[in-house]
C-alpha positions in Angstrom: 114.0 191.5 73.0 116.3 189.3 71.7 118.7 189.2 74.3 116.4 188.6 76.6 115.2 185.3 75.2 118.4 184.5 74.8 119.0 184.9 78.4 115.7 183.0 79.0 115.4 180.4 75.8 118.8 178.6 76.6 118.4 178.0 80.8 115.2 177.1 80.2 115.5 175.0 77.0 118.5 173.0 78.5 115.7 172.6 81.7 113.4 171.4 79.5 115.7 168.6 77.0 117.2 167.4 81.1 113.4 166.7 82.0 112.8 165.2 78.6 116.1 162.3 78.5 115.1 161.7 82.1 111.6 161.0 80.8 113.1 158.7 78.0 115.1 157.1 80.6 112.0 155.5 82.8 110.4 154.3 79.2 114.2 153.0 79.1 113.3 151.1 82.0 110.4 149.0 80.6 111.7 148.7 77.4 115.2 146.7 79.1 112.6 145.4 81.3 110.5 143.8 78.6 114.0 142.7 76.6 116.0 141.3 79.5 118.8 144.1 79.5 120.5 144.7 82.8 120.7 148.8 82.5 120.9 151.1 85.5 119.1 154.3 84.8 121.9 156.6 85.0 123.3 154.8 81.8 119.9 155.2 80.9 120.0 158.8 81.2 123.3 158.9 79.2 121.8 156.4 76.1 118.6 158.5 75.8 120.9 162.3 76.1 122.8 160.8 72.8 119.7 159.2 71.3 117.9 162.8 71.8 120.7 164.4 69.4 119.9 163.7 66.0 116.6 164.5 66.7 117.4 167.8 68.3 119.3 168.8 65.1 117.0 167.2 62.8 113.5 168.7 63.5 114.7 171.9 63.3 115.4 171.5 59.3 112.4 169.4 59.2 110.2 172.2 60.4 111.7 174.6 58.5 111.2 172.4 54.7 107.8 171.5 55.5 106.3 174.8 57.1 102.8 174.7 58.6 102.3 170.6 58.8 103.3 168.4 62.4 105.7 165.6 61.5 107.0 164.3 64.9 110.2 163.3 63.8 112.6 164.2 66.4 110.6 162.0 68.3 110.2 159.2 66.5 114.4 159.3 65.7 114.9 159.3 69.1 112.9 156.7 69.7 113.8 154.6 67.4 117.4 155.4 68.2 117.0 154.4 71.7 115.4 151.3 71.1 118.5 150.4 69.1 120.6 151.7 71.9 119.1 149.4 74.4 118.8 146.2 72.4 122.6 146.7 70.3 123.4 146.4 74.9 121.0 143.3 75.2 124.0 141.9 72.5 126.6 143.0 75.0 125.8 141.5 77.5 125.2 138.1 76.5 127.8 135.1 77.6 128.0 134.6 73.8 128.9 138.1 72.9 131.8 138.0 75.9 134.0 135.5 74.9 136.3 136.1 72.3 136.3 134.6 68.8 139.9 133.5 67.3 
């Protein structure tokens, strides 16, 4: 048994965390959208893969110290993260935030 879902649990959990930054990435869109950041959603993609990370390590040991109750914090971290991601690359791509400072 447990070899089996290993051999099930890790294709299909990789399936399910691709679908899941691909979702992130299309609320990506409207939230650049809405905060005038020129982001393709492939970079997207990549912004809401590394903003899914603490939350994928986090929630585990979140579940684990507070067994029985539903705290959705991998979600909100993620989400939270991402937003930070997209607006710390409004910043970037400013005139102001191109040309040097001496």
């Amino acid at each position: 048994l447990p070899i089996g879902a290993f051999v099930f649990g890790v294709p299909f959990g990789f399936i399910a965390m691709a679908v899941q930054a691909l979702i992130y990435a299309v609320i990506g869109l409207a939230i650049a959208g809405m905060s005038n950041v020129k982001l393709t959603y492939g970079e997207l993609v990549r912004l809401a893969v590394v903003a899914m990370t603490p939350g994928m390590i986090i929630e585990p040991l979140v579940k684990i110290a507070f067994t029985g109750l539903f705290l959705p914090v991998g979600f909100l971290l993620t989400i939270g993260y991402f937003i930070f991601a997209i607006i710390a690359n409004k910043s970037a791509n400013t005139p102001a935030a191109m040309t040097p400072t001496v």
